[in-house]
Structures are given as C-alpha cells and as structure tokens.
C-alpha positions in Angstrom: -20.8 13.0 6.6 -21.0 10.0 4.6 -23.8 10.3 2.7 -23.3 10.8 -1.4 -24.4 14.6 -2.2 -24.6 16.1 -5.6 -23.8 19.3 -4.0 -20.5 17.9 -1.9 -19.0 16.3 -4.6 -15.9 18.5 -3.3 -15.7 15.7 -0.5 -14.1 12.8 -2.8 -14.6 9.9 0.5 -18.4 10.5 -0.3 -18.1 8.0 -3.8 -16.9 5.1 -1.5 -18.0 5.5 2.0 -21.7 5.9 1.3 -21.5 2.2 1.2 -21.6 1.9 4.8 -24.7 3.5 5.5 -28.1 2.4 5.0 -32.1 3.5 4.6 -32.8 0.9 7.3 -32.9 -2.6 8.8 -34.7 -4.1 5.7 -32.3 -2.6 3.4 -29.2 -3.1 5.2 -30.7 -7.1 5.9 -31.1 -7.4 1.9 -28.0 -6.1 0.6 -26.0 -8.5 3.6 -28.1 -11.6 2.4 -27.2 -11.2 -1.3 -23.6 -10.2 -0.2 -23.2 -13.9 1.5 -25.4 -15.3 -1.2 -23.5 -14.3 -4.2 -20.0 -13.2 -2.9 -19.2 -16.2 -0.7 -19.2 -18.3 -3.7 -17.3 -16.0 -6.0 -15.0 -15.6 -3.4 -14.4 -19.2 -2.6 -13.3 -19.9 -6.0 -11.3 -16.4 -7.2 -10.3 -15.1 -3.7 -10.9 -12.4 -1.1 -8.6 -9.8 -3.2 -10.2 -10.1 -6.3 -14.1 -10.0 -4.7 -13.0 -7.1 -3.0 -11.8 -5.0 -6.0 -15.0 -6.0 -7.8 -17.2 -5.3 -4.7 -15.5 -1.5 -4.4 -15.0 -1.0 -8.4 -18.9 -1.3 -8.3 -19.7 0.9 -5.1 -17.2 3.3 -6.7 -18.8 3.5 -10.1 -23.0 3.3 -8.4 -21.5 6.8 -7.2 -19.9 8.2 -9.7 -22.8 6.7 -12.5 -25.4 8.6 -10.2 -23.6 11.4 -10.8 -23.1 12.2 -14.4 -27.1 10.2 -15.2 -29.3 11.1 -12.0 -27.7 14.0 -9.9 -30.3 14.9 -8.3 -30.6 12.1 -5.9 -28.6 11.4 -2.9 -26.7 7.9 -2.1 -26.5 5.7 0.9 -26.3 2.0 1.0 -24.0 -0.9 -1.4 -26.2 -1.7 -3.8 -23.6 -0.6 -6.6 -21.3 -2.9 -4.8 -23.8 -6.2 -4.6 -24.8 -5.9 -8.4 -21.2 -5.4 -9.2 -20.7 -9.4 -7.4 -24.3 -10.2 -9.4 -22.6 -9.3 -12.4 -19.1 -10.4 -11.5 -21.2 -13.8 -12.0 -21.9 -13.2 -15.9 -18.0 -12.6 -16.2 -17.1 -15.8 -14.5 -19.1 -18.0 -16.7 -17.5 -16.0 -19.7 -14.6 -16.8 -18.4 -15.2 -20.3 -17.6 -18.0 -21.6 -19.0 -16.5 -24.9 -19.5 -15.2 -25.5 -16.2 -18.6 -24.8 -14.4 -22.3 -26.8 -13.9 -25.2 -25.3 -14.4 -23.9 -22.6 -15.1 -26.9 -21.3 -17.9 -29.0 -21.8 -14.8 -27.2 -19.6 -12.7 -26.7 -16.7 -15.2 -30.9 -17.2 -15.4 -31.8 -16.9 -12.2 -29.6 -13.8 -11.4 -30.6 -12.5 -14.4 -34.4 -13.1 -13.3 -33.7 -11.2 -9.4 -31.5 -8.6 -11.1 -34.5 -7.5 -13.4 -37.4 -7.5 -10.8 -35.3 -5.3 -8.7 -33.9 -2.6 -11.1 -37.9 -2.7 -12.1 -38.8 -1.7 -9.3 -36.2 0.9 -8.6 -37.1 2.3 -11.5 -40.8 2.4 -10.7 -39.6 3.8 -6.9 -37.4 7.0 -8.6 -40.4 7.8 -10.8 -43.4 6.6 -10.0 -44.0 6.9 -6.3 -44.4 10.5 -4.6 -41.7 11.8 -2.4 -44.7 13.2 -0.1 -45.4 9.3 0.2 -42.8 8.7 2.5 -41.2 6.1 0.8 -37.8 5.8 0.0 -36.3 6.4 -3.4 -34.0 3.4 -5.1 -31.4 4.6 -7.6 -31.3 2.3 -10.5 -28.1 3.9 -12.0 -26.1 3.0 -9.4 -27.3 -0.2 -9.6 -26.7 -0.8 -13.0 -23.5 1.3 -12.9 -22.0 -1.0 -10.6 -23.4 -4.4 -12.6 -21.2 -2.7 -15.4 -18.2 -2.1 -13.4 -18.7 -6.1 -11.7 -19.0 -7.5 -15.4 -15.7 -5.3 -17.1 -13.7 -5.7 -13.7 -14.4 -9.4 -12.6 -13.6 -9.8 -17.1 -10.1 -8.1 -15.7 -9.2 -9.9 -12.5 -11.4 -13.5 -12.1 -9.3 -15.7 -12.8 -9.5 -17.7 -16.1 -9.0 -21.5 -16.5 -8.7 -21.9 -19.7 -7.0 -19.4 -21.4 -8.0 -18.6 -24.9 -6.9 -15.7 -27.6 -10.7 -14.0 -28.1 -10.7 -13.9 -23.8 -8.0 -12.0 -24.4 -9.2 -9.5 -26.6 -12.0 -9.7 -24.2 -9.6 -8.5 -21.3 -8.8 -5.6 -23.4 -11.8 -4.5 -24.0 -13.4 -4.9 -20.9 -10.0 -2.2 -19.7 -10.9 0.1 -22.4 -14.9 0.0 -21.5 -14.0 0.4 -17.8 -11.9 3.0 -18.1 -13.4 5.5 -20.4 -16.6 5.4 -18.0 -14.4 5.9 -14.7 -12.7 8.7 -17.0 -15.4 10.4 -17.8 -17.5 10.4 -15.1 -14.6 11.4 -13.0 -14.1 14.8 -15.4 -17.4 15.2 -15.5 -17.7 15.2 -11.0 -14.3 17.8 -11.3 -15.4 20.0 -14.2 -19.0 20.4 -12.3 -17.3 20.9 -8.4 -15.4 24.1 -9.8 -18.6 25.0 -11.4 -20.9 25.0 -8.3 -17.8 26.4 -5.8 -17.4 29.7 -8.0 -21.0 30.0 -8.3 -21.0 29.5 -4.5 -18.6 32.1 -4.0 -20.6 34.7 -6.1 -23.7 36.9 -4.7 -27.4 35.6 -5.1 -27.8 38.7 -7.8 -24.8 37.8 -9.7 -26.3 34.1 -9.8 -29.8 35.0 -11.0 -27.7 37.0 -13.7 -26.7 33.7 -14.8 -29.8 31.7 -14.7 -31.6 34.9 -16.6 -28.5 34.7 -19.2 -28.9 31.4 -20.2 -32.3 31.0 -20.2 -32.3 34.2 -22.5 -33.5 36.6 -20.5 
C-alpha cells in the first residue's frame, strides 16, 4: 500500500511514503550509511528542520520526477531523498564557500559517488533484463531529488555571509523549484482523471480509443 504505482497515482501518500520501503537489506543498509554519512553533517551545522525539508523535498520530487519522465516503473526506497542531502552539499558550499575547508574536495568526491551510481542506474533501467531477476534502479528519481536538494537547501541552508547575487540566487532557485513541483503535479492530476474515466468505460469502448488514435 505504499509502494509508488503509475497506475494509483489517485493515492497522493504514495509520492512520500514509498520512502519507507525498501528492495532489501543491501539497499535499505546503503541508503542508511549515506543518510548518516552526508546528513549528519549537514545537519550539525543548518539543523534538524532544515535537513528534513530537504530530505522530504527530494523523496517528494524522486516521485513525482518518475512520474512525468519514466512512468512506467514502480518506486520503493529514499534514494530521491539521500541525493537530495548529496546535493543539499553543492548548495552549502554556494552558500558558504568562504566559511568552509576543503570544501572543492568535498563537492569532488560527492560528485565522483554521485556519478558512478546514477551510471549504473542507468545501465540497471536499460541494460539488464527484467527476466534476470535483478532489480531495476530509477535514475530520475535520483536526479529528481539531487535537483530538489540543490534549489531547496539554496532556499533554507542557512547563509553566512549574505551577499546581493545569493539573493538573486534564492529567487531563482524558488522559481526553478516551483515550476517543476507545478508541473509535475498537473501533469500526475491531468493523467489520474484520464486513466479513472478510461477505467470506468468497457474494454470495447477502450480499444475504440487505442484504434482512434493510432488511426485505425
């Protein structure tokens, strides 16, 4: 009842609460090592509040992301969520670049995991056979939520050192984040009353459609 479907989009708790599930011990292990890895930090500095409304902007937009670019695929697990913190990173040392140590370094090395993984969930979605057995990884949620971590932590990290061009930043980082949320969020309600009236119709009025549009 958790799980994100494409064809129970109807059941809004679905976009959030699929974080809470996962493929297995291995993935549920990873994504709770990079959690206390990455977030504990972030967190020490900027607070639980903030974390936690970059940690559920990014779960919330790895759903909603899958949705409008993949909907095919079903969801479970918080990977949108701990690329959203990965991300949150970049923004931090945007914001306070001058304030931090090694802070090139850091952006590098997260930079270095994040591409080896989104690599390989790539090659996962496309590459390997479903009749394999093994499991599909969604890489638009995961760089879904890496945009929602980098235009949300821009909006509620907290900033140093003020300056006039971080707040033009702020701005646009709003204006990015919510034309995607927007639109993705038209797109999930425009495409539920789509599949309930087609739902609601016989299977010979439906083939009329498919026929229709396919020129038949």
């Amino acid at each position: 009842m958790f799980i994100y479907r494409p064809d129970k989009r109807q059941e809004v708790w679905r976009f959030l609460f699929y974080m809470v599930l996962h493929a297995g011990w291995f993935h549920l292990g990873f994504n709770l090592i990079i959690q206390l890895l990455v977030g504990l930090p972030l967190e020490m500095v900027h607070g639980s509040t903030r974390i936690g409304c970059v940690y559920l902007a990014g779960v919330l937009a790895g759903s909603l992301g899958t949705s409008v670019f993949d909907p095919e695929v079903y969801l479970v697990g918080a990977s949108g969520g701990v690329y959203a913190l990965l991300a949150a990173h970049l923004a931090n040392v945007m914001l306070n670049y001058r304030n931090m140590q090694y802070g090139i370094l850091r952006l590098l090395a997260i930079f270095l995991f994040a591409s080896c993984d989104v690599g390989f969930a790539i090659y996962s979605r496309y590459s390997v056979e479903p009749a394999s057995g093994a499991p599909s990884v969604s890489y638009v949620a995961h760089l879904t939520g890496a945009l929602a971590g980098l235009t949300i932590g821009l909006l509620v990290l907290k900033n140093f050192e003020q300056k006039l061009h971080e707040q033009l930043l702020w701005w646009v980082a709003l204006g990015v984040y919510a034309a995607c949320t927007i639109f993705a969020i038209v797109f999930n309600l425009l495409n539920t009353v789509t599949v309930q009236r087609l739902e609601e119709e016989s299977e010979e009025v439906f083939k009329q459609h498919l026929f229709t549009n396919f020129g038949f």
